[in-house]
C-alpha positions as a printed NumPy array, in Angstrom:
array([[-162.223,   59.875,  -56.689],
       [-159.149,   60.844,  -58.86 ],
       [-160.318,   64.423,  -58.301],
       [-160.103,   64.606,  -54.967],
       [-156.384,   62.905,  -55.251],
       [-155.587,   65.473,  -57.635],
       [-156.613,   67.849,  -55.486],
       [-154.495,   66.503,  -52.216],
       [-151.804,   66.344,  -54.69 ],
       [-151.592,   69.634,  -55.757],
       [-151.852,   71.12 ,  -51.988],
       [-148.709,   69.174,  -51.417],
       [-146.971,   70.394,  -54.151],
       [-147.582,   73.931,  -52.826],
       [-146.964,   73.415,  -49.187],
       [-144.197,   71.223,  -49.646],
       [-141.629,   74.225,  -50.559],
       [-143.156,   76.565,  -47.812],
       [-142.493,   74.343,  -44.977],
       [-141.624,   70.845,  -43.91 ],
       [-144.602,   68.372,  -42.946],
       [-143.212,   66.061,  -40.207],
       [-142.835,   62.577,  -41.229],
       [-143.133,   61.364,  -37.935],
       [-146.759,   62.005,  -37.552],
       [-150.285,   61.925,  -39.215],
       [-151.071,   65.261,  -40.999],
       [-154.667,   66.329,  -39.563],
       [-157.04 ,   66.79 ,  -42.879],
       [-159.093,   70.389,  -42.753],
       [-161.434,   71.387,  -44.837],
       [-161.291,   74.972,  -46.106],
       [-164.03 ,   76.429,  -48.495],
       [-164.491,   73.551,  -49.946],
       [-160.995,   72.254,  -50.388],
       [-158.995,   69.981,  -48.573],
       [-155.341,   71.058,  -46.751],
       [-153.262,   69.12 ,  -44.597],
       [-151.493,   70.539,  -41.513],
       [-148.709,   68.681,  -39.403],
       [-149.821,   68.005,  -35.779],
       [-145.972,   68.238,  -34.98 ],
       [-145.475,   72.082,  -36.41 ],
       [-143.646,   73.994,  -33.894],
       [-141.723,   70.583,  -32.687],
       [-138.125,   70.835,  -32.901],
       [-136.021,   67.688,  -33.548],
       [-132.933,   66.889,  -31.219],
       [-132.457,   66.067,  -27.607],
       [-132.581,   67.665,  -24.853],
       [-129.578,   69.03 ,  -22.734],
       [-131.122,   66.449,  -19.619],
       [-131.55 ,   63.537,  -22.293],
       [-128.003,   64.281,  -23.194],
       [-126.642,   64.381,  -19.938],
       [-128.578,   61.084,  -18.746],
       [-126.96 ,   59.599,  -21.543],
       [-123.631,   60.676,  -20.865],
       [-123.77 ,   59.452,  -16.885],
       [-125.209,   55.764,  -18.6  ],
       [-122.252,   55.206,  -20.761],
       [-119.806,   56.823,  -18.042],
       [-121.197,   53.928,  -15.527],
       [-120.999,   51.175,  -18.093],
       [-117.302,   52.599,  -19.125],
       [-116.645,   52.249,  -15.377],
       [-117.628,   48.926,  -15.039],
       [-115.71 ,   47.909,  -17.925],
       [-112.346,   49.532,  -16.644],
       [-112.667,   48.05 ,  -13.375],
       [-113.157,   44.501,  -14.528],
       [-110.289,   45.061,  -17.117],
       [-108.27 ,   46.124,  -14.486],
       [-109.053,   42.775,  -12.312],
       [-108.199,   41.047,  -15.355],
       [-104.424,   42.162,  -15.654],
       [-103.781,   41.612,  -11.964],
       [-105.103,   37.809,  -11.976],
       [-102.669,   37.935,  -15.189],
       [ -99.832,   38.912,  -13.417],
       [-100.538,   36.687,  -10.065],
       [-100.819,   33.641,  -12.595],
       [ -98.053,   34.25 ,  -13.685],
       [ -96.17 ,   34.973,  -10.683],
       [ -97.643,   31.388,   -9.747],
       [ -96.264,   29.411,  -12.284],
       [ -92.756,   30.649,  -11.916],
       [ -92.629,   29.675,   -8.083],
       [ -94.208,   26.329,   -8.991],
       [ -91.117,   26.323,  -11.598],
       [ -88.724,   27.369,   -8.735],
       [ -90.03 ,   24.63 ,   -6.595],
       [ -89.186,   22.169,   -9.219],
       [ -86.007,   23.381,   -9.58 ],
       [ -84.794,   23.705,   -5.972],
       [ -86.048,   20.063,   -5.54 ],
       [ -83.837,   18.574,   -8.186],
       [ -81.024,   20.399,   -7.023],
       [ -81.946,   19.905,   -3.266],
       [ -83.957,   16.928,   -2.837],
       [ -85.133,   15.76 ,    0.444],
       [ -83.716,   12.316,    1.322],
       [ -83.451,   10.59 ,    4.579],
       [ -80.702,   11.42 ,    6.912],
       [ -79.651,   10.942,   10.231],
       [ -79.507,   14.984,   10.901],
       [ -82.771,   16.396,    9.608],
       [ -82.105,   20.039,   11.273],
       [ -78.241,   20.182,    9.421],
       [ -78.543,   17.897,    6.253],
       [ -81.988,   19.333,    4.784],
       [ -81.84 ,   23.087,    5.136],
       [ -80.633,   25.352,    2.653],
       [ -80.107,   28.813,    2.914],
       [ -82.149,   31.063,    0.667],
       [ -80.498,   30.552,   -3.026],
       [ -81.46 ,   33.084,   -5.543],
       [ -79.054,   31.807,   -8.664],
       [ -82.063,   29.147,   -9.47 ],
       [ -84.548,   31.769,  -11.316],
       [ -84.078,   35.907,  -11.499],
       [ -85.902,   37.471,   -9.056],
       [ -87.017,   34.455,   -7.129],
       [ -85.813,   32.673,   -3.87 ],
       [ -85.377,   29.129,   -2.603],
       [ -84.971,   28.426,    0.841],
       [ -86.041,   25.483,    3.005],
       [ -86.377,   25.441,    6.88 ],
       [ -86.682,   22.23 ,    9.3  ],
       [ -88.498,   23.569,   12.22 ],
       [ -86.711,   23.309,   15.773],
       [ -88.399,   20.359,   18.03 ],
       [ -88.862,   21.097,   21.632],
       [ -89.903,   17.966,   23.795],
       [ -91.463,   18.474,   27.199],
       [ -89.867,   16.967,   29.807],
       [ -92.283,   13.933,   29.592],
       [ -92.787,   13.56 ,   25.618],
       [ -90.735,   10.753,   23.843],
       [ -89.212,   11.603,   20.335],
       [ -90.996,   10.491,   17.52 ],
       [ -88.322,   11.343,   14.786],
       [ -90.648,   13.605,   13.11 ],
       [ -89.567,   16.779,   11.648],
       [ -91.599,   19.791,    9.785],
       [ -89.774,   20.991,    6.745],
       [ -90.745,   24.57 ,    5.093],
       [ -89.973,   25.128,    1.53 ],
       [ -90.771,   28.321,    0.48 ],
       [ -89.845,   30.158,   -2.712],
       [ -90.516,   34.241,   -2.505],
       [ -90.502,   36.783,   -4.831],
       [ -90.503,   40.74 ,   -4.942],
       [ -90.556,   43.165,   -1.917],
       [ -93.307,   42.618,    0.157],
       [ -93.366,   39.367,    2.633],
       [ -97.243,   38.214,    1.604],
       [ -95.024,   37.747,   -1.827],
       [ -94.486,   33.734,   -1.363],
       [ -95.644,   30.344,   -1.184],
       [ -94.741,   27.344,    1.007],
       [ -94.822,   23.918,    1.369],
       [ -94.566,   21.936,    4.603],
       [ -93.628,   18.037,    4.81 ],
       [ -93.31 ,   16.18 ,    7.53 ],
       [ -90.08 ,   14.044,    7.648],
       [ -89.161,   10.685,    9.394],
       [ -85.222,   10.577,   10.435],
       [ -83.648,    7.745,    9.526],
       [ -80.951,    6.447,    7.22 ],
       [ -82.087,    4.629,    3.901],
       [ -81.778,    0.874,    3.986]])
């Protein structure tokens, strides 16, 4: 038995600076004359990819890139519209301490207040009392819708709003 190892030995010795066996696959044993050779099952294969394999590749990572650029994109404009958010919900606070609603005798004069931008940079405070039109048949109920809306920016869909309904009458 160590003869014949000796013997596969030696053949690699000599083939192995004449040309590469692939380590990827089984070599096929042959006899020749008596001797034993090994040849590669994967001799003319060349290693690499192909230019399709490369390109598949390429329009996979592209997509997943894609994905990933959209969703990061989403990300910064919740980021900005949160924070947006919080700074009206600071502007509210502010334009209720300095313009709270109280009970009055003149809803439509006493509680409106003309848009006031001096509370927060950028952002304005305004509150409304809606006008109340009674039909000839309706009896007043003293009830009043107030707006309080703080906006921001350019556009008009840049705002938010409160309503409250208010009783008239004086405190007691």
């Amino acid at each position: 038995m160590t003869v014949f190892f000796d013997r596969i030995n030696k053949i690699n010795r000599i083939f192995s600076n004449k040309r590469i066996l692939c380590p990827c696959y089984p070599v096929n044993p042959v006899k020749n004359n008596s001797f034993v050779s090994f040849v590669p099952l994967c001799e003319n294969k060349k290693s690499g990819f192909t230019l399709i394999e490369v390109l598949i590749a390429t329009m996979i990572l592209s997509m997943g890139l894609l994905v990933l650029m959209t969703g990061l994109g989403n990300c910064a404009k919740m980021i900005v519209l949160a924070k947006e958010y919080q700074q009206s919900q600071y502007v509210f606070t502010l334009g209720e301490l300095k313009y709270p609603v109280e009970e009055t005798d003149d809803v439509e004069k006493d509680l409106v207040v003309s848009p006031d931008s001096s509370l927060v940079d950028k952002f304005t405070f305004e509150r409304t009392v809606d006008e109340k039109v009674l039909a000839a048949n309706e009896v007043d109920d003293e009830l009043y819708t107030v707006r309080t809306i703080v906006s921001w920016g350019r556009g008009d869909n840049q705002r938010e709003e409160l309503v409250r309904y208010v009783r008239k009458g004086k405190k007691k």
